[in-house]
N, C-alpha and C positions, 0 to 999 in steps of 0.2 A: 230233882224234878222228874215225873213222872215222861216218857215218852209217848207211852199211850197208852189208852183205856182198852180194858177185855173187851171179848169181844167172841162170837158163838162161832166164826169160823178159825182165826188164825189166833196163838196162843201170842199175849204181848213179847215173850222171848223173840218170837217171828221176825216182830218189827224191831227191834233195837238190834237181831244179830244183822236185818240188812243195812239198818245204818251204818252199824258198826263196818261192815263192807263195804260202804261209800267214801267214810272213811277212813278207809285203811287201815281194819283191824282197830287193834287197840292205837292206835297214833294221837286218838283224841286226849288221852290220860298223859299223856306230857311228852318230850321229846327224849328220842331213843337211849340215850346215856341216862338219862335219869331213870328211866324206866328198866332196864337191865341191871338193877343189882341184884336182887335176889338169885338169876343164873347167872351173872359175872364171872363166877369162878370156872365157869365152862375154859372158858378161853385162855386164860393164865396157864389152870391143871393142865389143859391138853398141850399146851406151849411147852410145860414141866416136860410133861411124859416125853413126848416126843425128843427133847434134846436131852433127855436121859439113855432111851434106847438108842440114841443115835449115837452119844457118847460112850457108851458102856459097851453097847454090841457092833457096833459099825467102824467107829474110828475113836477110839481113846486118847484121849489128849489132855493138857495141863490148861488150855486153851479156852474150857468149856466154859468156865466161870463168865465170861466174857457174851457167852450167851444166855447162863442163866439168870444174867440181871435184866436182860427184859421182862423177865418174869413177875419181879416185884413191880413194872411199870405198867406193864398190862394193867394190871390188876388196880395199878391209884386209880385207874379210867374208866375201870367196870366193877369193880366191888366196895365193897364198904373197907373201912378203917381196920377194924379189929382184921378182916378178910386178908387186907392187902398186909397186914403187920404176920401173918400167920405165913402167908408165901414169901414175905423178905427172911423171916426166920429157916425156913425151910430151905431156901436156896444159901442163905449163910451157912446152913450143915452142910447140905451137898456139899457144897462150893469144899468146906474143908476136906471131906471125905475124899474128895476125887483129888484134891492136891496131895492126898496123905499116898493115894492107891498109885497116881501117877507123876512124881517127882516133879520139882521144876522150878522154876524163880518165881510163881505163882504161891510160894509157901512164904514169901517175904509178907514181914507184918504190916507194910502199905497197901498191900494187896486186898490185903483184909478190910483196912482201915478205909477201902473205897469202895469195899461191896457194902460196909456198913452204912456208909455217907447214902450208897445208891438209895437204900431199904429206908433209914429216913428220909430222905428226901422223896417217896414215894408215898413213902403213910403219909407226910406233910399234904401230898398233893390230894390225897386221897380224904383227909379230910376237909380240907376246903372245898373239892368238889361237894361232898356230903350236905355240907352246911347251904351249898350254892342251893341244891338237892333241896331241902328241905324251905329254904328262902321261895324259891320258885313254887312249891307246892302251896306252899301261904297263899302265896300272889295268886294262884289259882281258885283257890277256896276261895278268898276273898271276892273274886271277880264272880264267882260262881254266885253266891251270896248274894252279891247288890242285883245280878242278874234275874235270881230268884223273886230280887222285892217286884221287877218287871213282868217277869214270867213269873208266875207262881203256878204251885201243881193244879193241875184241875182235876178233882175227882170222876173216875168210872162214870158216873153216871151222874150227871148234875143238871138241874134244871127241866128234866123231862129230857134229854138227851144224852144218846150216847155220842161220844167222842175218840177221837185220836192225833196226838200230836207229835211233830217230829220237827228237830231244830237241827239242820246241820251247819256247824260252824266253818268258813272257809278259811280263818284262823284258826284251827287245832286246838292249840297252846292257847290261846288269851280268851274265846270264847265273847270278844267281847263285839258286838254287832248291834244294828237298832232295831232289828228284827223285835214285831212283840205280837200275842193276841191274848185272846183271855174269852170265857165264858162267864155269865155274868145270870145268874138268880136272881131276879127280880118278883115284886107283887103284879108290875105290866108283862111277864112274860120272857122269855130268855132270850139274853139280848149277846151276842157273839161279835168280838172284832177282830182283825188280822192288820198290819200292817209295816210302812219298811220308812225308817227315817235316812233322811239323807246323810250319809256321811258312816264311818265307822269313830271306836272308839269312846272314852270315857262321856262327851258332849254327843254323842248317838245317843247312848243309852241312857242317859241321864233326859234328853229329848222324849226317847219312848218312854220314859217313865211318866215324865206332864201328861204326854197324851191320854194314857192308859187311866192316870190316875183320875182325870178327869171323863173319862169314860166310865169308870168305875163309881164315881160318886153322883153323877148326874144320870147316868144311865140304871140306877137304881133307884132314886128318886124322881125322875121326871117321867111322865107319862107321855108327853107329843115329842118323837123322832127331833123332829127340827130342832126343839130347844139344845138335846140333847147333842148335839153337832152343834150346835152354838157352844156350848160350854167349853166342848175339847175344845174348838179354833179360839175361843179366848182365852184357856188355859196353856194352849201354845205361843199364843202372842204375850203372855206375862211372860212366859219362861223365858222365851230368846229376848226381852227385855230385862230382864234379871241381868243374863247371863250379858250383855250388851254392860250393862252399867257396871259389875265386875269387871269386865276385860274390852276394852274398844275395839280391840282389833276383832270382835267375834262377831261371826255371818251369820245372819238367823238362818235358820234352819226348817224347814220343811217335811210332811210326814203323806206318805202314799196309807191309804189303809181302806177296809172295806167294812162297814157294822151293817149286821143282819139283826135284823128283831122279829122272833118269830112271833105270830097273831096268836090269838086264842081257841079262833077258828079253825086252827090245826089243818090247815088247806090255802094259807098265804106266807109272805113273811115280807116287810119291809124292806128295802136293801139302798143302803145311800153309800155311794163309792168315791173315794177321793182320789180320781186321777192313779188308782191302781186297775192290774188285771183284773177282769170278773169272772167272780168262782163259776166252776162246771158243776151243774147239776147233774149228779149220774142214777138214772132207775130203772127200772122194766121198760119205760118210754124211751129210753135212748140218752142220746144226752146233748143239752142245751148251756148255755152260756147265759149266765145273767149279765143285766147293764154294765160298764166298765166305764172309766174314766170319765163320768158324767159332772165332775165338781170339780174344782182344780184342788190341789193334796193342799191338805190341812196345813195352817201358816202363810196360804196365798189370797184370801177372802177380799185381804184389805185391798188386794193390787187388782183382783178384778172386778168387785162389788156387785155380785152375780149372789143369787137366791139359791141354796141349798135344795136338790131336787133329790125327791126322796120316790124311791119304783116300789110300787107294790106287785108283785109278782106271787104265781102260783109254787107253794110248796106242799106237798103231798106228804104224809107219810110211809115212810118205805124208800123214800129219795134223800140221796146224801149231797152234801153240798162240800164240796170242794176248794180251799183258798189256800194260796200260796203266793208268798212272795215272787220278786224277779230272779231271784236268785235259781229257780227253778225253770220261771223261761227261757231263760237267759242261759243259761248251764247251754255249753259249747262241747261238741265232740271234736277231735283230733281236725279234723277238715274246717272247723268254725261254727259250722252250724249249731242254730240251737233246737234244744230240745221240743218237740212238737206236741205241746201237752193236747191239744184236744184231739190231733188224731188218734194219739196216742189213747187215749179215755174211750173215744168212741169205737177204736178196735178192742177195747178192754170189754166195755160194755155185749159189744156186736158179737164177742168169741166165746164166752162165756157164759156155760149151759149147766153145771151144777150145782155150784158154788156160789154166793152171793159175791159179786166184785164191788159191791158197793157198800159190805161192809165198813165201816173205817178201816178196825184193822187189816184187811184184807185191802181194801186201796192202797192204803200207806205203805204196807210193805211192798205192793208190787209198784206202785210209782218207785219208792225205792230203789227199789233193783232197776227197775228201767233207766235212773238217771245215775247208775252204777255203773251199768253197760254202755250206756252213752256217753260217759264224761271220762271213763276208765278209771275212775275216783278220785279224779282232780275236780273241785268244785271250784269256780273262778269268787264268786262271792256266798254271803250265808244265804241259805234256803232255809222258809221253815214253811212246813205244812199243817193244814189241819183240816179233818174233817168231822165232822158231825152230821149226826140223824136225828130225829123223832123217837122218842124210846116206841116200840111197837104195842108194849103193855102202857094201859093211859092211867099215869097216875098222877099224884092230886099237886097242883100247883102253888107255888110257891106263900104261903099268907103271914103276917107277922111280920115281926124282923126278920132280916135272913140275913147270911155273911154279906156283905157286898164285895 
């Protein structure tokens, strides 16, 4: 999945290396034993070397064998099979070698017969880690996968806008969150959503998917906002009914989210909010906060039976719009506090004399990094960001079928 769209100021490497620093390096590509085979041998070799020179040049002894079988166990825990059977073999010659240079009861054939036991029982180990290795990358891919049916890539440059997205997961490993948004082609104009389902896990995501999906087919087909917000909240109340009469004991479940629909008139844009934070508008004017929490989140309609209230508000082109989940407000530094996104935006805006800070990519990375510095790259829950603009060249709107 794409992280984010180019962009004239910061190159997309920009934003993915600050994510990547949020967090922590590569830590998202799976957890540190799996990910160290390819250098594994670092640690064994230099294990070798070491109790060789210390053997050979320091203190010679009959004795050594006895250290150089850690060496085949290093090695089940950081390299591969064939790796770890090449250092058992290797420390089985030493082993001889140094009993033959320095005599000793170490030349008895049980001696042997249990450095050999060591070295298989190390490739043993060394292969079942392998296959663990490889079992857990499945589970990755796969999670990644149904993830993608959720999020899917959004193109550079779709719908008369440019974009940038950033999803940081606060599980690492499993990736798996209700985090979701999507940009959305339409014949009525481009219709953008963000939002966070309650709950983590396989019934998140499986949630952000009803919502999405019904945002995705009604929000290309219908042309009045309001229906379109009717649709997702009945496609949510199917689903936690579905999901109800499969399993009793299951909670329906609930979706925070915000859909923008930009006008035609290129100088407004719809914005109906479900009980989530409302996006910052950042431009040469400064920066303002649209409506927030004006509907209760998607899946609660029936318990307050309250009218969908949809803001028409001013959008400019040149002004980028801002949405992020809580995972970003929310994000805690060391002392507790959370992060202070609109001061934060409005010193971005206010300090900022060359460079556009309202690019996407240019926001996204340096939000980034701000909540890198702030959080010292512990993220408590998933964040994910997105921003979009107006493409600045006007070009021809959507007609026909289009992907939806």
């Amino acid at each position: 999945m794409s992280e984010s769209s180019s962009g004239t100021s910061v190159k997309p490497e920009g934003l993915r290396a600050a994510a990547r620093r949020l967090l922590g390096g590569n830590r998202a590509y799976g957890p540190f034993l799996l990910r160290l085979e390819r250098w594994g041998w670092v640690v064994p070799g230099g294990f070798l070397v070491m109790v060789l020179v210390l053997a050979w040049w320091v203190h010679p002894s009959s004795e050594i064998d006895n250290w150089l079988l850690m060496v085949p166990l290093l090695a089940s825990a950081l390299c591969s099979p064939w790796g770890t059977a090449a250092f058992g073999a290797a420390i089985l010659l030493v082993n001889r070698v140094f009993t033959l240079a320095v005599p000793g009861q170490n030349l008895r054939l049980e001696n042997f017969l249990l450095d050999l036991c060591v070295v298989l029982l190390a490739v043993l180990v060394a292969v079942l880690r392998s296959r663990t290795r490889s079992y857990v990358l499945r589970l990755q891919n796969a999670v990644l996968a149904a993830r993608e049916v959720v999020v899917r890539p959004i193109p550079d440059h779709w719908g008369g806008v440019e974009s940038a997205t950033v999803y940081l997961p606060a599980d690492t490993e499993s990736r798996m969150g209700g985090d979701f948004y999507d940009v959305l082609a339409t014949p009525h104009g481009t219709r953008i959503i963000l939002g966070d389902v309650q709950g983590k896990g396989l019934a998140a995501l499986s949630t952000a998917g009803a919502v999405v999906g019904a945002f995705r087919e009604a929000g290309y087909h219908e042309a009045d906002m309001a229906v379109v917000t009717a649709r997702m909240e009945d496609g949510l109340r199917r689903h936690n009914a579905l999901l109800a009469a499969v399993d009793t004991t299951h909670e329906p479940r609930f979706a925070t989210g915000v859909v923008i629909a930009l006008l035609a008139d290129e100088t407004h844009a719809d914005v109906v909010n479900f009980g989530h934070e409302g996006p910052l508008v950042l431009g040469s004017g400064g920066v303002r906060q649209l409506p927030q929490e004006q509907n209760p989140p998607l899946g609660m309609a029936a318990l307050t039976g309250t009218e969908t209230r949809i803001n028409r508000v001013p959008l400019e082109k040149g002004e980028t719009v801002l949405l992020v989940t809580d995972g970003v407000t929310e994000a805690r530094d060391r002392r507790g506090g959370f992060f202070p996104l609109l001061p934060w935006a409005r010193e971005l805006v206010g300090t900022s004399s060359r460079d556009s800070p309202t690019d996407p990519d240019t926001l996204l990375k340096r939000l980034v990094e701000a909540l890198a510095d702030h959080t010292e790259g512990h993220l408590n829950d998933d964040a994910t960001l997105l921003a979009v603009r107006r493409e600045e060249a006007p070009g021809a709107r959507p007609s026909g079928p289009q992907p939806c």
